[in-house]
ZADO-1210 file (C-alpha; in nm, 4 decimals, padded with zeros to 6 digits):
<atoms>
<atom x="-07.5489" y="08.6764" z="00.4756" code="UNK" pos="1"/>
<atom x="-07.8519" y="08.5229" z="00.6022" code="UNK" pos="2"/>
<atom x="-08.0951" y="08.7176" z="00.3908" code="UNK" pos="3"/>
<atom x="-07.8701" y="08.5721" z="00.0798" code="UNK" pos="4"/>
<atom x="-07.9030" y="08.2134" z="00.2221" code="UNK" pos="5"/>
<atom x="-08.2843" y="08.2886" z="00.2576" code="UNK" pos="6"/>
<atom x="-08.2671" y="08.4204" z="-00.1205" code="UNK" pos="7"/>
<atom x="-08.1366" y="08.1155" z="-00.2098" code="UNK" pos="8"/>
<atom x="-08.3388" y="07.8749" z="-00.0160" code="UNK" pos="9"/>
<atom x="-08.6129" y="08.0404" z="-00.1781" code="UNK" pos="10"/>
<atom x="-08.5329" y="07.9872" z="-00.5342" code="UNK" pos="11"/>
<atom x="-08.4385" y="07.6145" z="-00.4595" code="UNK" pos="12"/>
<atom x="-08.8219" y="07.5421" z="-00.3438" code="UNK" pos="13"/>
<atom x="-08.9271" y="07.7528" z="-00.6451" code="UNK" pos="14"/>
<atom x="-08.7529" y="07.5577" z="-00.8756" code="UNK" pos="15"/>
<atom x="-08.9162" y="07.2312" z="-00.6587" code="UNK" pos="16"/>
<atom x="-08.5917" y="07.0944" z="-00.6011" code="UNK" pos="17"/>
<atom x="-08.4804" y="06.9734" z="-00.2504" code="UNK" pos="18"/>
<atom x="-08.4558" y="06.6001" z="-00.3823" code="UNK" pos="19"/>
<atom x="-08.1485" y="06.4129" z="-00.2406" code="UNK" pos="20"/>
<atom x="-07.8802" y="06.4783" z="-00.5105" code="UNK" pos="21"/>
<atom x="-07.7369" y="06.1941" z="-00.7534" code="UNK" pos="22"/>
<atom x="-07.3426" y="06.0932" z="-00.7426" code="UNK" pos="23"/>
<atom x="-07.2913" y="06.3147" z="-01.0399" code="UNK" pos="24"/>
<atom x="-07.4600" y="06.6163" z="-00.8788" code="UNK" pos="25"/>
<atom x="-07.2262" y="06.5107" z="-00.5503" code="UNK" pos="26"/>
<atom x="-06.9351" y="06.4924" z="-00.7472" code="UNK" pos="27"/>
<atom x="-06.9950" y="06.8288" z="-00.9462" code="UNK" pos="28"/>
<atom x="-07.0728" y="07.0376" z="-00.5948" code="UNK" pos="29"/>
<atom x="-06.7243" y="06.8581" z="-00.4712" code="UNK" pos="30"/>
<atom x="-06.5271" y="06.9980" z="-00.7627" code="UNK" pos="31"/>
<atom x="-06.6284" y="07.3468" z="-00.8804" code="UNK" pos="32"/>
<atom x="-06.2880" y="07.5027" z="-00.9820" code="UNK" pos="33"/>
<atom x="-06.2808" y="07.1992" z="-01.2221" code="UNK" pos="34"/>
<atom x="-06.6236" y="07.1932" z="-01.3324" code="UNK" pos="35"/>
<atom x="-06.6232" y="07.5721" z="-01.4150" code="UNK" pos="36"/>
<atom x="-06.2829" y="07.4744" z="-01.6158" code="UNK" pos="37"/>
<atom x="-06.4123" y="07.1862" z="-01.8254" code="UNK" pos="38"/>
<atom x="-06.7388" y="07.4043" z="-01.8995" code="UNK" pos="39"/>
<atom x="-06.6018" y="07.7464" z="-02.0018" code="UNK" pos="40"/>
<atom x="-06.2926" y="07.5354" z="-02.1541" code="UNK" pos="41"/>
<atom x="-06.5302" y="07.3416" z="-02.3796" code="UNK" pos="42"/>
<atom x="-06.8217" y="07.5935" z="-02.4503" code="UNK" pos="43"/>
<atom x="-06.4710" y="07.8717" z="-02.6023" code="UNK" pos="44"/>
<atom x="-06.3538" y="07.5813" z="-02.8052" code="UNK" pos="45"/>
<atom x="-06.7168" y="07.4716" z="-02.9201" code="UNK" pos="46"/>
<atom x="-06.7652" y="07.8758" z="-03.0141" code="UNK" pos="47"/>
<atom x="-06.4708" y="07.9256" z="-03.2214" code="UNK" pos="48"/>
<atom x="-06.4806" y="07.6106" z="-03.4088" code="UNK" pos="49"/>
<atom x="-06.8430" y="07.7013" z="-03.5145" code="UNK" pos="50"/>
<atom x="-06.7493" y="08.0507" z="-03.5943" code="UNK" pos="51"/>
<atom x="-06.4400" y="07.8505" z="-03.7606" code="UNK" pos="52"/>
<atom x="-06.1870" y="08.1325" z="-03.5560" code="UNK" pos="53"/>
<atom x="-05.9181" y="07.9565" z="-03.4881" code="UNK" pos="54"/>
<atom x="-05.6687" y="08.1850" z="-03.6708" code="UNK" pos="55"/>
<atom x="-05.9130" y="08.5200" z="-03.5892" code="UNK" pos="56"/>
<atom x="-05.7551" y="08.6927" z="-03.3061" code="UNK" pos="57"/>
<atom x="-06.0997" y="08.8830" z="-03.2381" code="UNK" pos="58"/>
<atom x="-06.2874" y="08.5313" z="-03.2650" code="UNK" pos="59"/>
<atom x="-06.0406" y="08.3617" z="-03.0059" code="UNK" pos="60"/>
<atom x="-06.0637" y="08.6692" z="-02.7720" code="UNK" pos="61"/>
<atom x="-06.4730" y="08.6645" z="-02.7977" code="UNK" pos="62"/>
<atom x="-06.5003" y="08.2828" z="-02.7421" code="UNK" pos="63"/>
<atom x="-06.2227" y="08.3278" z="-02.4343" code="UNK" pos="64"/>
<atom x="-06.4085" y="08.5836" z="-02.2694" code="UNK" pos="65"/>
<atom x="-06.7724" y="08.3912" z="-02.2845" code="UNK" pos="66"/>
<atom x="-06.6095" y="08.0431" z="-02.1900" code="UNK" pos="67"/>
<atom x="-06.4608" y="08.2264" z="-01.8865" code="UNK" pos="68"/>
<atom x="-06.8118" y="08.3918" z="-01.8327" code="UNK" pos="69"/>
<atom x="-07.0165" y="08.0722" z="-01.8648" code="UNK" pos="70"/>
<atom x="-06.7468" y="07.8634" z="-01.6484" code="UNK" pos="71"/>
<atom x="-06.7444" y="08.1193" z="-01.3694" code="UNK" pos="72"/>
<atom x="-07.1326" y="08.0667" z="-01.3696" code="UNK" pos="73"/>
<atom x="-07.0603" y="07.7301" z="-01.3697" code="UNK" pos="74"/>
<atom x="-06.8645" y="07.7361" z="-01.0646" code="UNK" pos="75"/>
<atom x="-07.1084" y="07.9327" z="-00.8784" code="UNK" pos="76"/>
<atom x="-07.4166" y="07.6998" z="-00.9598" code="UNK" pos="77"/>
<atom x="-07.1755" y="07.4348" z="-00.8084" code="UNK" pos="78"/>
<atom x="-07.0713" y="07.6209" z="-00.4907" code="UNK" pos="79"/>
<atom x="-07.4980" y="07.6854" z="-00.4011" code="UNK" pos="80"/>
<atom x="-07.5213" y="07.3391" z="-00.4817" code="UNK" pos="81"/>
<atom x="-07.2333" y="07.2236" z="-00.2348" code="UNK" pos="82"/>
<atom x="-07.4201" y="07.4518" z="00.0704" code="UNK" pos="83"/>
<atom x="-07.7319" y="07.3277" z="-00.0452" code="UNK" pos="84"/>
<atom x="-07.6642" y="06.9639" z="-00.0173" code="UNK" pos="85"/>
<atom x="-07.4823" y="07.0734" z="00.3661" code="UNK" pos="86"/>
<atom x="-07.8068" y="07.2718" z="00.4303" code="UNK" pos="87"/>
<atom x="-08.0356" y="07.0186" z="00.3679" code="UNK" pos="88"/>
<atom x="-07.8463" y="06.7228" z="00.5360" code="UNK" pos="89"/>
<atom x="-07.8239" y="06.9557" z="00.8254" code="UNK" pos="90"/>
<atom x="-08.1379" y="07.0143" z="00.8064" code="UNK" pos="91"/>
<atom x="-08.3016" y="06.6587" z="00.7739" code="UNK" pos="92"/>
<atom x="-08.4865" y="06.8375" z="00.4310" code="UNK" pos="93"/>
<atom x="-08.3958" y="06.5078" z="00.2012" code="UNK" pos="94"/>
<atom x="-08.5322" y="06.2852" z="00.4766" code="UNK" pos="95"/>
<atom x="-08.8670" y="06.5105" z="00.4394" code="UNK" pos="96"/>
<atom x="-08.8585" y="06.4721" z="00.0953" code="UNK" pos="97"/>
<atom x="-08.7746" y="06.0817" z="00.1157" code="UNK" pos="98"/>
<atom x="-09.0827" y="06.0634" z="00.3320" code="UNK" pos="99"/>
<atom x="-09.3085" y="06.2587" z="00.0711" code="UNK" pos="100"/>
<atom x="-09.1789" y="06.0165" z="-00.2150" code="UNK" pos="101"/>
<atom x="-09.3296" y="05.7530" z="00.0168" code="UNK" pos="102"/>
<atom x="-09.6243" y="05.8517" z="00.0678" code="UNK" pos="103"/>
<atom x="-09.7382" y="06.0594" z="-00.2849" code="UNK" pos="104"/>
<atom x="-10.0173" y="05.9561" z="-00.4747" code="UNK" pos="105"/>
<atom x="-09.9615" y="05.9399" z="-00.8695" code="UNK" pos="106"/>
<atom x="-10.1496" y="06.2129" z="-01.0459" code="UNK" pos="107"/>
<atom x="-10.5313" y="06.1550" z="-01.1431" code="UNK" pos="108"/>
<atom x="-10.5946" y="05.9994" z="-01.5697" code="UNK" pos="109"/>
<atom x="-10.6973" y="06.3323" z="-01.5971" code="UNK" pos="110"/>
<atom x="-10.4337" y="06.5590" z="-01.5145" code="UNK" pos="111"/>
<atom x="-10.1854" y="06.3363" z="-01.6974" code="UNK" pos="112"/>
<atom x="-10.4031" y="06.3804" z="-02.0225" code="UNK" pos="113"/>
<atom x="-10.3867" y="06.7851" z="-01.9324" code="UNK" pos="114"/>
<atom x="-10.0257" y="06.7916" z="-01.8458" code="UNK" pos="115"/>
<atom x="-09.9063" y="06.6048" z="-02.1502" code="UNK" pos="116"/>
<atom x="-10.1838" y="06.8081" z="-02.3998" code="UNK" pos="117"/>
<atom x="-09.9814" y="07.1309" z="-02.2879" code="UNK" pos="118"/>
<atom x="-09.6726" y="07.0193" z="-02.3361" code="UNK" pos="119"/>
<atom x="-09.7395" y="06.8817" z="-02.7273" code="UNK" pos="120"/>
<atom x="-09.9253" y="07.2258" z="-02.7707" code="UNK" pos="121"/>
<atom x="-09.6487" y="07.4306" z="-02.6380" code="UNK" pos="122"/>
<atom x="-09.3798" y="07.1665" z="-02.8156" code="UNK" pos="123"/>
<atom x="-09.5638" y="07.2655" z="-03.1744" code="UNK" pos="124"/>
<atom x="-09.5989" y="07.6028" z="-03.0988" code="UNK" pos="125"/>
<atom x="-09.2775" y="07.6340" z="-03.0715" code="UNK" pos="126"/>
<atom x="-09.1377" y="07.4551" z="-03.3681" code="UNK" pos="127"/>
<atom x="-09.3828" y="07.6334" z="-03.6179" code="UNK" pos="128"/>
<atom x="-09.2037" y="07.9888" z="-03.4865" code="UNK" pos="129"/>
<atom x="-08.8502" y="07.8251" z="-03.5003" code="UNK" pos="130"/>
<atom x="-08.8915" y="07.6255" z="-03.8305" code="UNK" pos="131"/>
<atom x="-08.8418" y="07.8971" z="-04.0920" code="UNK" pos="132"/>
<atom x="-08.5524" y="08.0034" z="-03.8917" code="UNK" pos="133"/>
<atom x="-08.3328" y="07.7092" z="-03.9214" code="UNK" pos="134"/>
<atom x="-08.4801" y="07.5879" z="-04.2924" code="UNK" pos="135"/>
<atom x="-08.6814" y="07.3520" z="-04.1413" code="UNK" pos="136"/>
<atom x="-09.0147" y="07.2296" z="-04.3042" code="UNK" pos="137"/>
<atom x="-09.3156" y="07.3995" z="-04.1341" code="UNK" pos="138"/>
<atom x="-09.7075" y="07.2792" z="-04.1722" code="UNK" pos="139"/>
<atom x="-10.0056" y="07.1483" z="-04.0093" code="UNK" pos="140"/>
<atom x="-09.8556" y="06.7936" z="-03.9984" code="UNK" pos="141"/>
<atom x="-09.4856" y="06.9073" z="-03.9519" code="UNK" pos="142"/>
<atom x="-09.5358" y="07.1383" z="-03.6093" code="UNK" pos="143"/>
<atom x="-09.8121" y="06.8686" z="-03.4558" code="UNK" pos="144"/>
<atom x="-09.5870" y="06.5845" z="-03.5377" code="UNK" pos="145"/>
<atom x="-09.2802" y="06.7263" z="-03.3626" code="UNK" pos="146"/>
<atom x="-09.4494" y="06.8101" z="-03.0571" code="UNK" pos="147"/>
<atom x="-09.6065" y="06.4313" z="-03.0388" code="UNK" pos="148"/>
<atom x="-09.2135" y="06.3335" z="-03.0800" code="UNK" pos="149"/>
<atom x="-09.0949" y="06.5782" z="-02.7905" code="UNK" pos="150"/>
<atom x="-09.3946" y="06.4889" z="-02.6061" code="UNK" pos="151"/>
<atom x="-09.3083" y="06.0805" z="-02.6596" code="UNK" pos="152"/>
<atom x="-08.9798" y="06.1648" z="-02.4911" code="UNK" pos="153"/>
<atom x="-09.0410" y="06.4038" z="-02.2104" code="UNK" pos="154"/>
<atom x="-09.3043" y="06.1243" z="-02.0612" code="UNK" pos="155"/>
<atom x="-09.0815" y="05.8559" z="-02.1064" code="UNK" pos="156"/>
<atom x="-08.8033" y="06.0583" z="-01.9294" code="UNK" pos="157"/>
<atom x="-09.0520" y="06.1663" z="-01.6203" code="UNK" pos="158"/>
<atom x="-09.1764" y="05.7955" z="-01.5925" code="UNK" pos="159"/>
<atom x="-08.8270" y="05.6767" z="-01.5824" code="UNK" pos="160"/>
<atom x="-08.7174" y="05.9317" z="-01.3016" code="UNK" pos="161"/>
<atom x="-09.0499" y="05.8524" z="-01.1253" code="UNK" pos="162"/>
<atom x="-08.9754" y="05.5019" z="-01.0884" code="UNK" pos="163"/>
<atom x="-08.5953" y="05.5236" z="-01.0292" code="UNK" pos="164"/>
<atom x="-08.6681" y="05.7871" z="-00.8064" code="UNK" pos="165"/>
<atom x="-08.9083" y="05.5658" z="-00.5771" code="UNK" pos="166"/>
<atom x="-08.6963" y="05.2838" z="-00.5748" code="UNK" pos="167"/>
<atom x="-08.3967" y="05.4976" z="-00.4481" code="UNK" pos="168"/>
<atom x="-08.5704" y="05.6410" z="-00.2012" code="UNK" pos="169"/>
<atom x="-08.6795" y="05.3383" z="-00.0419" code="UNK" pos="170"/>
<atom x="-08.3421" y="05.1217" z="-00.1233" code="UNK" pos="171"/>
<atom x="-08.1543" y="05.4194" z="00.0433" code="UNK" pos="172"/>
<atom x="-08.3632" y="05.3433" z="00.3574" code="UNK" pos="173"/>
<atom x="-08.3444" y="04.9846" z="00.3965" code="UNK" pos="174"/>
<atom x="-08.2113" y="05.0013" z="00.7273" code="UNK" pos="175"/>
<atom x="-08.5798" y="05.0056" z="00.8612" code="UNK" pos="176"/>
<atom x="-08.7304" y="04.7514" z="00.6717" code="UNK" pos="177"/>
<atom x="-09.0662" y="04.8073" z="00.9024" code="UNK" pos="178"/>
<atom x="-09.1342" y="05.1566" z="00.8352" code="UNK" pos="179"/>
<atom x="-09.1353" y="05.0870" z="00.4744" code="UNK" pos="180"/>
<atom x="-09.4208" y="04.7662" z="00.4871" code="UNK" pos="181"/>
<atom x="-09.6213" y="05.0373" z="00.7199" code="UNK" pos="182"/>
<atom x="-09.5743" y="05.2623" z="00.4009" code="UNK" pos="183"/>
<atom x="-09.6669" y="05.0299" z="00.1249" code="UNK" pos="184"/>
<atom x="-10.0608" y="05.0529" z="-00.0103" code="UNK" pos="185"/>
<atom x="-09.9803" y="05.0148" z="-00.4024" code="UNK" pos="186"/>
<atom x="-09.8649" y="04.8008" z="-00.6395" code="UNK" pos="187"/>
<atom x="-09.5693" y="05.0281" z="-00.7209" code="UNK" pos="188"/>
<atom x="-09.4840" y="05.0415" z="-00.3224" code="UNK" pos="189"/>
<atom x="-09.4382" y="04.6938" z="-00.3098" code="UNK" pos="190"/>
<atom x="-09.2541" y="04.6073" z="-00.5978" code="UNK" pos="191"/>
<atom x="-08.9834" y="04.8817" z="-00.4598" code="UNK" pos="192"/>
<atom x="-09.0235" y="04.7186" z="-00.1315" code="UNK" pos="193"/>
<atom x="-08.9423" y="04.3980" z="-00.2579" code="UNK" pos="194"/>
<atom x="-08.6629" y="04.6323" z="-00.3980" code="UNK" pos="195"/>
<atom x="-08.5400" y="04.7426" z="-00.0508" code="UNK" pos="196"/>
<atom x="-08.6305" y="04.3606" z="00.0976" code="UNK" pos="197"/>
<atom x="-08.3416" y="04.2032" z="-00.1290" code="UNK" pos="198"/>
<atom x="-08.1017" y="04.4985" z="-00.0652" code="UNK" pos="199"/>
<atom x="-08.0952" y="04.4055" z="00.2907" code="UNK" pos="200"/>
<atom x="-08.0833" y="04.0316" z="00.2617" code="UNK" pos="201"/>
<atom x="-07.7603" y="04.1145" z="00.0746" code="UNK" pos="202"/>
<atom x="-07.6840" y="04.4115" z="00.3328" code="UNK" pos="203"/>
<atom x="-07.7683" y="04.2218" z="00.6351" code="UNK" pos="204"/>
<atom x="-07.8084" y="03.9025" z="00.6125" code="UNK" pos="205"/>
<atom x="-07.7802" y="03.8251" z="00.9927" code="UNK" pos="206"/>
<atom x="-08.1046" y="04.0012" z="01.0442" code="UNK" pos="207"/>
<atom x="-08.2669" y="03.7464" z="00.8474" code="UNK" pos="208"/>
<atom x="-08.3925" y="03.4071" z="00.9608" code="UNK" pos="209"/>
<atom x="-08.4628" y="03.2506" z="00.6427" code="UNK" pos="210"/>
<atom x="-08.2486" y="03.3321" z="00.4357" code="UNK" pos="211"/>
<atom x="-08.3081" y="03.0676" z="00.1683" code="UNK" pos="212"/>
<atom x="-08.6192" y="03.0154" z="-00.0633" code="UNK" pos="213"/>
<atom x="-08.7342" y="02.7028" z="00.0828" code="UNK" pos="214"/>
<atom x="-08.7009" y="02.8485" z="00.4555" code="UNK" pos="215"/>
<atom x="-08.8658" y="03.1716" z="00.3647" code="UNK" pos="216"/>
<atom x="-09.1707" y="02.9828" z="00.1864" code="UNK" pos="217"/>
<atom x="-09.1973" y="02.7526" z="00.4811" code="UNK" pos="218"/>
<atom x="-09.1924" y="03.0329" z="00.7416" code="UNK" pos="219"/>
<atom x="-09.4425" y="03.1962" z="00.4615" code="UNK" pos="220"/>
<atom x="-09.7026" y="02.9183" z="00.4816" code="UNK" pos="221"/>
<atom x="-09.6470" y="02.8827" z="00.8657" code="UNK" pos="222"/>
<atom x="-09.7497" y="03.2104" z="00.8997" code="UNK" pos="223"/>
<atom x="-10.0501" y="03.2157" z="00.6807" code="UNK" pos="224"/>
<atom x="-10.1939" y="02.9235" z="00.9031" code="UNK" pos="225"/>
<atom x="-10.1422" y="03.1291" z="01.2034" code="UNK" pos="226"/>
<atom x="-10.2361" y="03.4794" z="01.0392" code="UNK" pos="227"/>
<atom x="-10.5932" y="03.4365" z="01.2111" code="UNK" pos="228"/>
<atom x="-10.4100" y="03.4573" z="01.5551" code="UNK" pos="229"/>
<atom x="-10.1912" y="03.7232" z="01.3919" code="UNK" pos="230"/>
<atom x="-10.5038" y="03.8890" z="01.3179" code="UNK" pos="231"/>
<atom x="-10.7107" y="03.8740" z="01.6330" code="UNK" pos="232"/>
<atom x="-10.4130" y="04.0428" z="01.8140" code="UNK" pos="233"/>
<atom x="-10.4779" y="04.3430" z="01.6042" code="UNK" pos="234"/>
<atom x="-10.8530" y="04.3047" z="01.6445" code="UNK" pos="235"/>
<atom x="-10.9129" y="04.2715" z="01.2822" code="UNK" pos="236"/>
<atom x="-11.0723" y="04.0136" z="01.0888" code="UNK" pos="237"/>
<atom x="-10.9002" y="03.7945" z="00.8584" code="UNK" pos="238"/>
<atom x="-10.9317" y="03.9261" z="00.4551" code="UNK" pos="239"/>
<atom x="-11.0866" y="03.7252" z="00.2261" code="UNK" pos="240"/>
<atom x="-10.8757" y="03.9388" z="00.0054" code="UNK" pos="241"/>
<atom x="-10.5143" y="04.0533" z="00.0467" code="UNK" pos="242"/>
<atom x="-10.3164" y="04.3881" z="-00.0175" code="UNK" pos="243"/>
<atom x="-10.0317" y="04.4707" z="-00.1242" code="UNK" pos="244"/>
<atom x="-10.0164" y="04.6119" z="00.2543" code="UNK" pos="245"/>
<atom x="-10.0571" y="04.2740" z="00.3801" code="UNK" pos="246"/>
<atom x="-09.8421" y="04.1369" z="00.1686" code="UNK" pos="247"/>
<atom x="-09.5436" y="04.3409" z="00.2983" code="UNK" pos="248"/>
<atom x="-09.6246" y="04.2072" z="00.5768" code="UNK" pos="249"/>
<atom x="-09.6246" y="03.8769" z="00.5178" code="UNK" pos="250"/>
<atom x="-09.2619" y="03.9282" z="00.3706" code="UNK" pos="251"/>
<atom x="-09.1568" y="04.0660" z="00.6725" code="UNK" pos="252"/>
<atom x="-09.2732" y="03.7832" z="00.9128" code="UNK" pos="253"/>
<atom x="-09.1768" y="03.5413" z="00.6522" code="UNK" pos="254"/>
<atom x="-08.8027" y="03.6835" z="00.6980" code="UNK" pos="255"/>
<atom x="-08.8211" y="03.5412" z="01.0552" code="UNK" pos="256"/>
<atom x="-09.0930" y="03.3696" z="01.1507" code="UNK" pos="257"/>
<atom x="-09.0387" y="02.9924" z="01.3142" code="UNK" pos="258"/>
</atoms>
């Protein structure tokens, strides 16, 4: 048993998952006898309409069989998915992985330029082998101009999971507010910070001293005319420029300063 959990630990960091799972992915790895049933159920009625078998014995007993086959993987996928999220909880592996997300530096101009130049190349590649298959039109213009389409789309997807990503990660840890303005050197940080900020003004309010705009820019500008004080404590010298580290922690003395 343990070298099949070690199997399967395996493939999970192959695959680079280990990401805390989303309510849908919860909800799946809660139900698999009805996930496998909705899949297998769906993919034999999706089979026999396209083969249009409905009164073909043979059909119906084909599109049974792989529904059942497909649900029952189905099911499985969900059950290592249900000891995977217990695994990892146990384990404190999403809080790792939470703390990564923090800290991660986007990729460099020029490794976003490679990334997305192999994915149009492969993208064309694969539509000028798969065109004259389905009767679509193939050329020079056709096959480049579909990959620049399914490479439009695949960015936009990772950028939106990048930044929805961040921002749950550091909304889910709100709790500690000061971990997260030690964290925050970019401009991306801070906007999730500001993120997490207003989650726990709404969370916790009682933590918060000023918990109105005009109390939280007073304590602001109080603070600012002390920050060379502030600043002497930590044996630095005051900035003539601020960053977006300083200014989460401005916001956080700003929540209770007097």
């Amino acid at each position: 048993m343990r070298r099949w959990e070690k199997a399967l630990l395996a493939v999970d960091r192959v695959l680079g998952t280990g990401e805390p799972p989303s309510r849908v992915e919860l909800a799946a790895a809660r139900h698999p006898v009805r996930v496998g049933t909705i899949c297998g159920t769906a993919v034999a009625v999706m089979i026999t309409a396209a083969l249009s078998g409905f009164g073909d014995p043979v059909v119906l007993l084909q599109a049974a069989l792989t529904g059942a086959g497909l649900g029952l993987l189905a099911w499985a996928a969900c059950r290592n998915a249900r000891w995977l999220h217990a695994h990892y909880t146990r384990t404190g592996r999403y809080e790792e992985v939470r703390q990564k997300a923090l800290r991660a530096k986007p990729l460099s101009r020029r490794a976003v330029i490679l990334q997305m130049l192999g994915v149009w190349v492969a993208a064309s590649g694969m539509f000028w082998l798969i065109a004259p298959h389905k009767d679509l039109p193939r050329g020079w213009l056709w096959s480049p101009a579909f990959g620049a389409g399914f490479l439009a789309f695949v960015y936009a997807a990772a950028l939106l999971k990048q930044k929805r990503s961040r921002r749950r990660f550091l909304v889910a840890t709100a709790a500690n507010l000061d971990d997260q303005a030690v964290a925050v050197t970019t401009h991306e940080d801070f906007v999730a910070f500001l993120a997490a900020a207003l989650t726990d003004l709404r969370d916790r309010p009682e933590e918060w001293e000023n918990r109105t705009l005009e109390n939280f820019l007073e304590a602001w500008g109080a603070w600012l005319g002390d920050m060379p004080g502030w600043c002497a404590n930590r044996g630095e010298a005051v900035p003539e420029q601020p960053d977006w580290h300083l200014l989460a922690a401005m916001v956080m003395a700003a929540r209770i300063y007097e």
